[in-house]
C-alpha positions in Angstrom: -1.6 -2.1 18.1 1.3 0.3 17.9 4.7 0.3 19.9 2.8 1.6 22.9 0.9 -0.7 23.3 -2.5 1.9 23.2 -4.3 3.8 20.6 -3.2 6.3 18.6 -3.4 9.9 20.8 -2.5 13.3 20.7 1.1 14.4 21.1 2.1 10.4 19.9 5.5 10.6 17.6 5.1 9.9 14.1 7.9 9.0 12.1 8.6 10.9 8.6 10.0 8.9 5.9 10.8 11.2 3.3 14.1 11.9 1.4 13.5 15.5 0.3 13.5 17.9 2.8 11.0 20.4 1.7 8.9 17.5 1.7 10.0 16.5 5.6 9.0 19.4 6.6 5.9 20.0 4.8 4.8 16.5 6.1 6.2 17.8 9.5 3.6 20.6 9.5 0.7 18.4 8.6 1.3 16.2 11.5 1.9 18.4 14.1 -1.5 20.2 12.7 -3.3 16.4 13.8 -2.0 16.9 16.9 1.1 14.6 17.0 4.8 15.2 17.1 6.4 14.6 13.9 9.6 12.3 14.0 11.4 13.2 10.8 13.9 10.3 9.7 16.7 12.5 7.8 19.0 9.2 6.4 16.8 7.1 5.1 19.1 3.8 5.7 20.2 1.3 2.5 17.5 -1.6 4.0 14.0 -2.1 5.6 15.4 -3.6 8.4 17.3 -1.2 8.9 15.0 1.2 9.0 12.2 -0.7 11.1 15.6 -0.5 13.7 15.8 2.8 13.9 12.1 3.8 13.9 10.8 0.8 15.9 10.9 1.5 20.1 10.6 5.5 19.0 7.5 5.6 17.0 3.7 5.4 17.7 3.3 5.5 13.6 5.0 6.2 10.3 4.2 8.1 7.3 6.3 7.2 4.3 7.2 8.7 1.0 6.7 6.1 -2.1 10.0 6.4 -4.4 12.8 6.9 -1.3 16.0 6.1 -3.5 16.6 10.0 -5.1 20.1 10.6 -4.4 20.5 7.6 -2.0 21.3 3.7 -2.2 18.0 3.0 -1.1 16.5 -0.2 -3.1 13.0 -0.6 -2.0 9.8 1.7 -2.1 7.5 3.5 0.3 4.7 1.6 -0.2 6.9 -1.4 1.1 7.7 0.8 4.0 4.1 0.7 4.6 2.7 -2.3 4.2 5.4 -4.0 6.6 5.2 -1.5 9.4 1.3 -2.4 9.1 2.0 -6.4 9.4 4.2 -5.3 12.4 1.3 -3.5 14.1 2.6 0.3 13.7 0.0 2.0 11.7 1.4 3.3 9.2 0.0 5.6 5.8 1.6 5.8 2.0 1.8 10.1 1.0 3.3 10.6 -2.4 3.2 12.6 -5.1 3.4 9.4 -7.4 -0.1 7.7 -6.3 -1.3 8.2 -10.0 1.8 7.1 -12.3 2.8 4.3 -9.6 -0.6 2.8 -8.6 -0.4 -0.2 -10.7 3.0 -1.4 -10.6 5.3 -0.9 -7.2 2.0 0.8 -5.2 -0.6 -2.4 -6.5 2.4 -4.8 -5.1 1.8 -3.5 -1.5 -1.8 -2.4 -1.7 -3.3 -5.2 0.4 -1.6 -3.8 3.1 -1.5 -0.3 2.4 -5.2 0.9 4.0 -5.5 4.4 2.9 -3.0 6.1 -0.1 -2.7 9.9 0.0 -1.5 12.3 -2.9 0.5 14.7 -1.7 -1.0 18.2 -2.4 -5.2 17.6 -2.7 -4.8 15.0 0.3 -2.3 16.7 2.1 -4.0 17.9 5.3 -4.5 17.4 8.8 -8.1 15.7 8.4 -7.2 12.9 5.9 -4.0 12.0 7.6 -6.4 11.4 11.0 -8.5 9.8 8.6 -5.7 7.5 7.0 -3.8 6.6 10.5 -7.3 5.8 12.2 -8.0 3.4 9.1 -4.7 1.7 9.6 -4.7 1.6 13.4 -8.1 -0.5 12.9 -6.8 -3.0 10.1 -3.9 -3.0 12.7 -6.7 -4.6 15.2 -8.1 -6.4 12.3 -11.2 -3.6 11.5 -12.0 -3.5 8.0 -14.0 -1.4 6.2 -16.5 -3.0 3.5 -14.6 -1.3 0.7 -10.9 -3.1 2.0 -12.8 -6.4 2.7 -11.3 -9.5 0.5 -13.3 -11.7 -1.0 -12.5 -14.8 -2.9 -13.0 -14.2 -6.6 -12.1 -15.0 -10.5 -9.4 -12.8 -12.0 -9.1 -13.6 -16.0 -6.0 -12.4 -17.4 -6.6 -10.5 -20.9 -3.3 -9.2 -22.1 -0.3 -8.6 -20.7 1.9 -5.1 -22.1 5.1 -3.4 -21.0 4.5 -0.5 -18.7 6.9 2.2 -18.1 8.5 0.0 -15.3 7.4 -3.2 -15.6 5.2 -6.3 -17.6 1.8 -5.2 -16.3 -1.4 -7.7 -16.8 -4.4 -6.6 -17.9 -7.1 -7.9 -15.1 -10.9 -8.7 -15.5 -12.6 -9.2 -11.9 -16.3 -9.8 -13.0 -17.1 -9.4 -9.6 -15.9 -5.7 -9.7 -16.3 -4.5 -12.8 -17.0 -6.8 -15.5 -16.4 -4.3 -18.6 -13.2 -3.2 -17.1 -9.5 -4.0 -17.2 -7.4 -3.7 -14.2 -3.3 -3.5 -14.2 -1.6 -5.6 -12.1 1.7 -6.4 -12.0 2.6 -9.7 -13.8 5.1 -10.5 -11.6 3.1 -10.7 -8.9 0.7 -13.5 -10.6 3.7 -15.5 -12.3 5.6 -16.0 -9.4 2.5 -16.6 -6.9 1.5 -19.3 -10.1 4.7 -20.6 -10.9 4.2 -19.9 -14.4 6.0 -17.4 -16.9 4.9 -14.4 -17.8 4.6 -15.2 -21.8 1.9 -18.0 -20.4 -0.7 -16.1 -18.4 -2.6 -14.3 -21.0 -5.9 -16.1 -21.0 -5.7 -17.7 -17.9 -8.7 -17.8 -15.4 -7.8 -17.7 -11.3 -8.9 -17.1 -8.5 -7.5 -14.6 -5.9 -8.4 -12.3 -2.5 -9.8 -9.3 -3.9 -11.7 -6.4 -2.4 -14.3 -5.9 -4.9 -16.3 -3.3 -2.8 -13.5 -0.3 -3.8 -15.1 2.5 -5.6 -11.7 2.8 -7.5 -9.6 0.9 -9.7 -6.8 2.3 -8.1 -7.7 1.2 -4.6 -8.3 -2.4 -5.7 -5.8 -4.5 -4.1 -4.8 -8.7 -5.1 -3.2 -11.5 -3.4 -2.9 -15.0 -3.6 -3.5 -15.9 -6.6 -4.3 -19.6 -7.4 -4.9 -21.3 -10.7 -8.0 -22.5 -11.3 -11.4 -20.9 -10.9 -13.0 -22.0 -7.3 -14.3 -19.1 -5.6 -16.4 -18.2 -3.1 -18.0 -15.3 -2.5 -17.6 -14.5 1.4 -15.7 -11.9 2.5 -12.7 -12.2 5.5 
Protein backbone atom coordinates (compact mmCIF):
# COMPACT_ATOMS: atom_id res chain seq x y z
CA UNK A 1 0.00 0.00 0.00
CA UNK A 2 2.66 2.51 0.77
CA UNK A 3 6.13 2.06 2.65
CA UNK A 4 4.23 1.76 5.91
CA UNK A 5 2.57 -0.70 5.30
CA UNK A 6 -1.07 1.36 6.20
CA UNK A 7 -3.19 3.97 4.71
CA UNK A 8 -2.38 7.20 3.93
CA UNK A 9 -2.87 9.51 7.49
CA UNK A 10 -2.30 12.65 8.79
CA UNK A 11 1.26 13.91 9.66
CA UNK A 12 2.59 10.83 6.91
CA UNK A 13 5.86 12.41 4.91
CA UNK A 14 5.41 13.19 1.42
CA UNK A 15 8.22 13.49 -0.75
CA UNK A 16 8.56 16.77 -3.10
CA UNK A 17 10.05 16.19 -6.36
CA UNK A 18 10.55 19.41 -7.72
CA UNK A 19 13.70 21.25 -9.16
CA UNK A 20 12.72 24.90 -8.60
CA UNK A 21 12.61 25.98 -5.32
CA UNK A 22 9.89 28.46 -5.29
CA UNK A 23 8.08 25.59 -6.54
CA UNK A 24 9.33 23.22 -3.40
CA UNK A 25 8.16 25.29 -1.34
CA UNK A 26 4.97 26.24 -2.68
CA UNK A 27 4.19 22.44 -3.05
CA UNK A 28 5.62 22.31 0.67
CA UNK A 29 2.78 24.63 1.83
CA UNK A 30 0.02 22.68 0.01
CA UNK A 31 0.96 19.52 1.73
CA UNK A 32 1.43 20.56 4.99
CA UNK A 33 -2.16 22.34 4.46
CA UNK A 34 -3.56 18.28 3.80
CA UNK A 35 -2.24 17.55 6.88
CA UNK A 36 1.08 15.79 6.02
CA UNK A 37 4.66 16.63 6.38
CA UNK A 38 6.23 17.56 3.28
CA UNK A 39 9.69 15.79 2.43
CA UNK A 40 11.28 18.17 -0.09
CA UNK A 41 13.96 16.23 -2.34
CA UNK A 42 16.48 19.31 -3.08
CA UNK A 43 18.99 17.20 -5.67
CA UNK A 44 16.95 15.63 -7.74
CA UNK A 45 19.66 12.56 -8.58
CA UNK A 46 20.88 11.79 -12.53
CA UNK A 47 18.46 8.32 -12.46
CA UNK A 48 15.09 6.81 -11.19
CA UNK A 49 16.77 4.37 -9.29
CA UNK A 50 18.42 6.58 -7.79
CA UNK A 51 15.87 8.45 -6.79
CA UNK A 52 13.36 5.55 -5.72
CA UNK A 53 16.82 4.99 -3.24
CA UNK A 54 16.75 7.91 -1.65
CA UNK A 55 12.94 8.41 -1.20
CA UNK A 56 12.01 4.76 -0.71
CA UNK A 57 12.20 3.64 3.43
CA UNK A 58 11.47 7.70 4.08
CA UNK A 59 8.31 8.32 2.27
CA UNK A 60 4.52 7.42 2.77
CA UNK A 61 3.96 9.21 -0.89
CA UNK A 62 5.48 11.41 -3.54
CA UNK A 63 4.40 14.27 -5.45
CA UNK A 64 6.56 14.95 -8.57
CA UNK A 65 7.14 17.85 -10.92
CA UNK A 66 6.84 16.71 -14.77
CA UNK A 67 9.95 18.23 -16.72
CA UNK A 68 12.86 17.67 -13.72
CA UNK A 69 16.05 18.22 -16.02
CA UNK A 70 16.23 22.53 -15.77
CA UNK A 71 19.63 23.06 -14.88
CA UNK A 72 20.42 19.43 -13.95
CA UNK A 73 21.54 16.09 -15.80
CA UNK A 74 18.38 14.61 -15.16
CA UNK A 75 17.11 12.46 -18.33
CA UNK A 76 13.73 11.29 -17.50
CA UNK A 77 10.27 13.08 -16.67
CA UNK A 78 7.89 13.43 -13.73
CA UNK A 79 5.27 11.61 -15.04
CA UNK A 80 7.85 8.61 -15.13
CA UNK A 81 8.54 9.51 -11.51
CA UNK A 82 4.99 8.76 -11.07
CA UNK A 83 3.79 6.10 -12.73
CA UNK A 84 6.74 3.85 -11.22
CA UNK A 85 6.47 4.86 -7.58
CA UNK A 86 2.62 3.81 -8.25
CA UNK A 87 3.71 0.16 -9.68
CA UNK A 88 5.87 0.03 -6.50
CA UNK A 89 2.86 0.71 -4.19
CA UNK A 90 3.80 4.38 -2.97
CA UNK A 91 1.00 6.52 -4.08
CA UNK A 92 2.21 8.92 -5.86
CA UNK A 93 0.50 12.24 -7.98
CA UNK A 94 1.88 14.18 -11.27
CA UNK A 95 1.68 18.47 -10.36
CA UNK A 96 3.02 20.55 -13.24
CA UNK A 97 2.62 23.48 -14.87
CA UNK A 98 3.05 21.61 -18.23
CA UNK A 99 -0.27 19.24 -18.05
CA UNK A 100 -1.66 21.17 -21.17
CA UNK A 101 1.46 21.44 -23.65
CA UNK A 102 2.84 17.88 -22.40
CA UNK A 103 -0.39 15.73 -22.19
CA UNK A 104 0.01 13.98 -25.36
CA UNK A 105 3.51 13.17 -25.68
CA UNK A 106 5.87 12.38 -22.47
CA UNK A 107 2.50 12.76 -19.88
CA UNK A 108 0.24 10.20 -22.47
CA UNK A 109 3.49 7.68 -22.19
CA UNK A 110 2.86 7.31 -18.43
CA UNK A 111 -0.86 8.00 -18.09
CA UNK A 112 -1.96 4.48 -17.40
CA UNK A 113 -0.30 4.74 -14.39
CA UNK A 114 -0.59 8.19 -13.49
CA UNK A 115 -4.32 8.26 -11.62
CA UNK A 116 -5.02 11.85 -11.15
CA UNK A 117 -2.77 14.91 -13.07
CA UNK A 118 -2.82 18.32 -11.42
CA UNK A 119 -1.92 21.80 -13.07
CA UNK A 120 -0.15 23.65 -10.88
CA UNK A 121 -1.98 26.96 -10.06
CA UNK A 122 -6.16 26.10 -10.68
CA UNK A 123 -5.44 22.59 -9.03
CA UNK A 124 -2.97 23.62 -6.64
CA UNK A 125 -4.70 23.19 -3.20
CA UNK A 126 -5.07 21.19 -0.29
CA UNK A 127 -8.49 19.46 -1.37
CA UNK A 128 -7.41 18.07 -4.87
CA UNK A 129 -4.08 16.91 -3.67
CA UNK A 130 -6.27 14.63 -0.81
CA UNK A 131 -8.31 14.03 -3.69
CA UNK A 132 -5.39 12.93 -6.11
CA UNK A 133 -3.24 10.81 -3.25
CA UNK A 134 -6.57 9.03 -2.07
CA UNK A 135 -7.16 8.08 -5.94
CA UNK A 136 -3.71 6.72 -6.17
CA UNK A 137 -3.60 4.98 -2.83
CA UNK A 138 -6.78 2.94 -4.19
CA UNK A 139 -5.32 1.99 -7.75
CA UNK A 140 -2.42 1.19 -5.31
CA UNK A 141 -4.97 -1.54 -3.77
CA UNK A 142 -6.28 -2.14 -7.20
CA UNK A 143 -9.64 0.42 -6.78
CA UNK A 144 -10.58 1.90 -9.87
CA UNK A 145 -12.82 4.43 -10.69
CA UNK A 146 -15.18 3.85 -13.84
CA UNK A 147 -13.60 6.76 -15.58
CA UNK A 148 -9.68 4.92 -15.18
CA UNK A 149 -11.23 1.44 -15.99
CA UNK A 150 -9.57 -0.25 -19.27
CA UNK A 151 -11.41 -1.79 -21.57
CA UNK A 152 -10.34 -3.70 -24.50
CA UNK A 153 -11.04 -1.72 -27.69
CA UNK A 154 -10.19 -0.62 -31.54
CA UNK A 155 -7.77 2.19 -31.96
CA UNK A 156 -7.48 3.23 -35.85
CA UNK A 157 -4.60 5.19 -36.61
CA UNK A 158 -5.47 8.37 -39.01
CA UNK A 159 -2.40 10.31 -39.52
CA UNK A 160 0.62 10.58 -38.00
CA UNK A 161 2.41 14.59 -37.74
CA UNK A 162 5.47 15.90 -36.01
CA UNK A 163 4.69 17.55 -32.68
CA UNK A 164 6.87 19.95 -30.92
CA UNK A 165 8.69 16.96 -29.33
CA UNK A 166 7.92 14.04 -31.03
CA UNK A 167 6.00 11.88 -34.15
CA UNK A 168 2.55 12.01 -32.53
CA UNK A 169 -0.47 9.63 -34.06
CA UNK A 170 -3.57 10.80 -34.63
CA UNK A 171 -5.98 8.15 -32.69
CA UNK A 172 -9.75 7.22 -33.37
CA UNK A 173 -11.22 5.09 -30.36
CA UNK A 174 -14.90 4.68 -31.66
CA UNK A 175 -15.62 3.50 -28.43
CA UNK A 176 -14.84 7.01 -26.88
CA UNK A 177 -15.39 9.34 -29.24
CA UNK A 178 -15.94 8.32 -32.69
CA UNK A 179 -15.70 11.94 -34.37
CA UNK A 180 -12.59 12.70 -32.56
CA UNK A 181 -8.89 12.30 -32.91
CA UNK A 182 -6.70 11.54 -30.03
CA UNK A 183 -2.61 12.18 -29.93
CA UNK A 184 -0.68 9.54 -28.86
CA UNK A 185 2.67 9.14 -29.11
CA UNK A 186 3.88 6.95 -32.16
CA UNK A 187 6.45 5.56 -30.46
CA UNK A 188 4.64 4.02 -28.11
CA UNK A 189 2.45 1.97 -30.87
CA UNK A 190 5.59 1.22 -33.18
CA UNK A 191 7.62 -0.30 -30.75
CA UNK A 192 4.61 -2.15 -28.76
CA UNK A 193 3.79 -3.33 -32.85
CA UNK A 194 7.08 -3.89 -34.05
CA UNK A 195 6.39 -1.78 -36.95
CA UNK A 196 7.88 1.64 -38.17
CA UNK A 197 6.40 4.62 -37.77
CA UNK A 198 6.04 5.58 -41.66
CA UNK A 199 3.71 2.17 -41.68
CA UNK A 200 1.04 2.84 -39.02
CA UNK A 201 -1.11 5.30 -40.68
CA UNK A 202 -4.28 3.35 -41.47
CA UNK A 203 -3.77 0.64 -39.29
CA UNK A 204 -6.64 -0.80 -37.15
CA UNK A 205 -5.62 -2.30 -33.34
CA UNK A 206 -6.70 -3.07 -30.53
CA UNK A 207 -5.51 -1.84 -27.12
CA UNK A 208 -6.50 -1.24 -23.14
CA UNK A 209 -8.20 1.93 -23.09
CA UNK A 210 -10.28 3.71 -20.60
CA UNK A 211 -13.02 4.94 -22.65
CA UNK A 212 -15.19 6.19 -19.69
CA UNK A 213 -12.72 9.61 -19.31
CA UNK A 214 -14.63 12.74 -19.77
CA UNK A 215 -11.35 14.17 -21.31
CA UNK A 216 -9.19 13.55 -24.04
CA UNK A 217 -6.45 14.46 -21.95
CA UNK A 218 -7.16 11.85 -19.27
CA UNK A 219 -7.42 9.01 -21.81
CA UNK A 220 -4.72 6.72 -21.22
CA UNK A 221 -3.32 3.43 -23.91
CA UNK A 222 -1.37 0.39 -23.50
CA UNK A 223 -0.76 -2.66 -25.14
CA UNK A 224 -1.42 -2.29 -28.30
CA UNK A 225 -1.86 -5.30 -30.60
CA UNK A 226 -2.43 -5.55 -34.31
CA UNK A 227 -5.43 -6.72 -35.34
CA UNK A 228 -8.96 -5.80 -34.34
CA UNK A 229 -10.33 -8.44 -31.58
CA UNK A 230 -11.83 -6.67 -28.84
CA UNK A 231 -13.93 -7.07 -26.17
CA UNK A 232 -15.76 -4.89 -24.45
CA UNK A 233 -15.26 -5.78 -20.62
CA UNK A 234 -13.60 -3.73 -18.43
CA UNK A 235 -10.49 -4.94 -15.90
Amino acid sequence: MNVLGRPLSPGDPIAIIEDEEVNRRATGWIVEEADFTPLPIARIPATVDELFAEIEGRAAAVICDHRLGRGSAVSYFGAEVVAKSNRRKIPAVLLTSYANSDENSTIRRWRSEIPMLLSRGPDSDPDRLAQALTLAEDECRGVYIEARKPYRVIVRVQDCRYGPEEVVAECVVTAWQPRTTVDVPASMIADALNTPIDQLVGKRLSADVNIYAPTAGELYFRDFRMGPGVALNGN
